[in-house]
Structures are given as structure tokens and as C-alpha cells.
N, C-alpha and C positions, 0 to 999 in steps of 0.2 A: 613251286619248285624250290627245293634249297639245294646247298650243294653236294648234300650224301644221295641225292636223285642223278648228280651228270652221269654215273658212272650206266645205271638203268636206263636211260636214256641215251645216252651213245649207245649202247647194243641193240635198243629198236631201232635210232635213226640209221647207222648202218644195215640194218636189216631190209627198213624201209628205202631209202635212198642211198644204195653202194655207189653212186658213182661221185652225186655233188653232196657225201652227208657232211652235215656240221664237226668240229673237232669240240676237244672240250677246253680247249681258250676261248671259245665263239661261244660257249654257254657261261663260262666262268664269265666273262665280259657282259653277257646280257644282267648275266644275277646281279650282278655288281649295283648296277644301275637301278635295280627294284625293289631297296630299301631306301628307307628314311625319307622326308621331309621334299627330298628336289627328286623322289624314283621316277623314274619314265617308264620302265618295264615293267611289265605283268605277266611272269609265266607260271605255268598250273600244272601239275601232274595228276592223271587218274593211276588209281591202283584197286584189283580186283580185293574181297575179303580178307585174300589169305598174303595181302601185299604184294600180289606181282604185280608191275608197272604198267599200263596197257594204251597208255597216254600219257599227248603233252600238246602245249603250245606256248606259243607266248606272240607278245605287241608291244611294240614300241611306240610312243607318244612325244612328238613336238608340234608345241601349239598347239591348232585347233584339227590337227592329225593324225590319225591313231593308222599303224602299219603293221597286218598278221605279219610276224617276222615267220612262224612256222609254225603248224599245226599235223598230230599225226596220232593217227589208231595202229595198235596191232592188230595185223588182220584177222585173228580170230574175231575181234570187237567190230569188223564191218558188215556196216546193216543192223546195227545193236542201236544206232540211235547215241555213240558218243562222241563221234564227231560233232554232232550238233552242239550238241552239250558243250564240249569244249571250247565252240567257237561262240557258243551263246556268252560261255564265261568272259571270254574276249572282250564282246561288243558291249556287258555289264562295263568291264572295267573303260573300255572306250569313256564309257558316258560317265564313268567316273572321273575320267582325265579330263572331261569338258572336250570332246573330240567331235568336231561338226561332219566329218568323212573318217571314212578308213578303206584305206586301200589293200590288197593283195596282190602276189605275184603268184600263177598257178601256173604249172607245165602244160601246155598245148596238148597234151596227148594223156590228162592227167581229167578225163571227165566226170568221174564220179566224186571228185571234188569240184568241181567245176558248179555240178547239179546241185550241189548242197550249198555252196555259197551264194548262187540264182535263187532257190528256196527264203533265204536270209534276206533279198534285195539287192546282192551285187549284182554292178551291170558291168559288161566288159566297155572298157576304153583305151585298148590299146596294146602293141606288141611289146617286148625285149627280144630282137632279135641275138640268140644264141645265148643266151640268160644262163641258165643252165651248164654248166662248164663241170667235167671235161665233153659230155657227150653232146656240147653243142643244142642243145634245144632249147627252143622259146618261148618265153613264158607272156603269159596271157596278161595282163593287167585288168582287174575289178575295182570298180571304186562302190562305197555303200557312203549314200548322201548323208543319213541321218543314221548312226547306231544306236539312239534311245528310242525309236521308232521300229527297229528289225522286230521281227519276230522271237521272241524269247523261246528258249526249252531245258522247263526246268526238273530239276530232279535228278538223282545219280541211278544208273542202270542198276538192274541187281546187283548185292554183294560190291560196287563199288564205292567206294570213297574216290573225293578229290583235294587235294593240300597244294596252297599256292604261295 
């Protein structure tokens, strides 16, 4: 992701999550951190052939802990298999940071991300109660032991590209 992507990216994340979506300080802020020498962050854009944006994520790394800040498909792309993809990108860069876990926070009522991170190896360890702000809901806590070990998936869908 660089920063001519926030602007594509705030209009999926608003599309996808209206009520707690990111602003674009909170992306500005993450980029910041995922160049050079001491980067902690890793975030990735997909985009179809013809350059529409249809994905993104990113992870944050302290120590030997690597944390999906956020991960998201447009829903045309669910069930395409880029979810995966993106979160495989993820768990690569994990093990690139030397990351012995990586944890996520998923919305309680948010299960077919849920299934796709159980697919990977996340096990659930726990609540945030009312996580989720304004609409109050809880988010699920996964930790994944080992991310050089998950299951990888590689390769970009039809017609997509990814640039991180």
C-alpha cells in the first residue's frame, strides 16, 4: 500500500465497515511506519486488471508479535479466494518480522472471517468486550502460534495484481 491507495481504500473501508471504519490519519500513520530500516508495518493492496482496488490489509510487528491491524475484500471478491491470499501475505511478512504469534481481533458476529482465520490455524483466546465502537460490539480475539507454519495460498486471483 502507498499513499496514492488511502484515498481507494477509505471508500471500500467505509463501504465495508460504516460505522467503526478507519480515517485516513490511521492509514497515514500505519504507512509511515512500513518503510525503511526500523518499518513495523506491512500493508498490501489487491487491485483487479483494470486497477480497481478490491483489497487490503496490513500487521503490525513488536517483537516477537505480529497483530492483523485489518484485512478486507470487496464483496464482489468474496468466495474468490482473496481473502486468503491477503492474509497469507500477512503471515509471509509475520515470519519475515521473526514473529513467533500473531494475533487478531474479529467482530463476534463477523463469521466468515472467523472461518477463514480457523482454516489458517487461529484459535480463539478471548473477548474485547464492546471492541467495536460506536455500535458497541465484541470482538473475538485469535492468536496463531506459529505463522511460518500456517498454511500458505499462493498466487493472485484472475486479472489481479497485489503492491505492498
Amino acid at each position: 500500500m502507498r499513499w496514492w491507495d488511502i484515498g481507494p481504500v477509505l471508500e471500500l473501508e467505509h463501504e465495508l465497515f460504516p460505522e467503526d471504519a478507519w480515517s485516513a490519519g490511521m492509514f497515514w500513520s500505519e504507512l509511515a511506519r512500513a518503510r525503511g530500516s526500523a518499518a513495523s508495518r506491512h500493508y498490501v493492496v489487491a487491485e483487479t486488471a483494470d486497477g480497481r482496488l478490491v483489497g487490503y490489509a496490513g500487521l503490525a510487528a513488536a517483537g516477537d508479535l505480529g497483530d492483523v491491524q485489518t484485512i478486507a475484500a470487496a464483496r464482489d471478491q468474496w468466495g474468490t479466494g482473496l481473502g486468503a491470499r491477503l492474509l497469507s501475505d500477512l503471515l509471509r511478512a509475520a515470519t519475515d518480522f521473526e514473529c513467533a504469534e500473531v494475533l487478531l481481533e474479529v467482530r463476534v458476529d463477523n463469521t466468515r472471517a472467523q472461518k477463514l482465520y480457523a482454516r489458517f490455524g487461529f484459535e480463539p483466546i478471548g473477548f474485547r468486550r464492546g471492541y467495536y465502537q460506536p455500535g458497541n460490539v465484541d470482538a473475538l480475539v485469535m492468536r496463531l502460534s506459529d505463522p511460518a507454519t500456517s498454511v500458505p495460498v499462493d498466487g493472485p486471483v484472475q486479472g489481479e495484481t497485489t503492491h505492498g
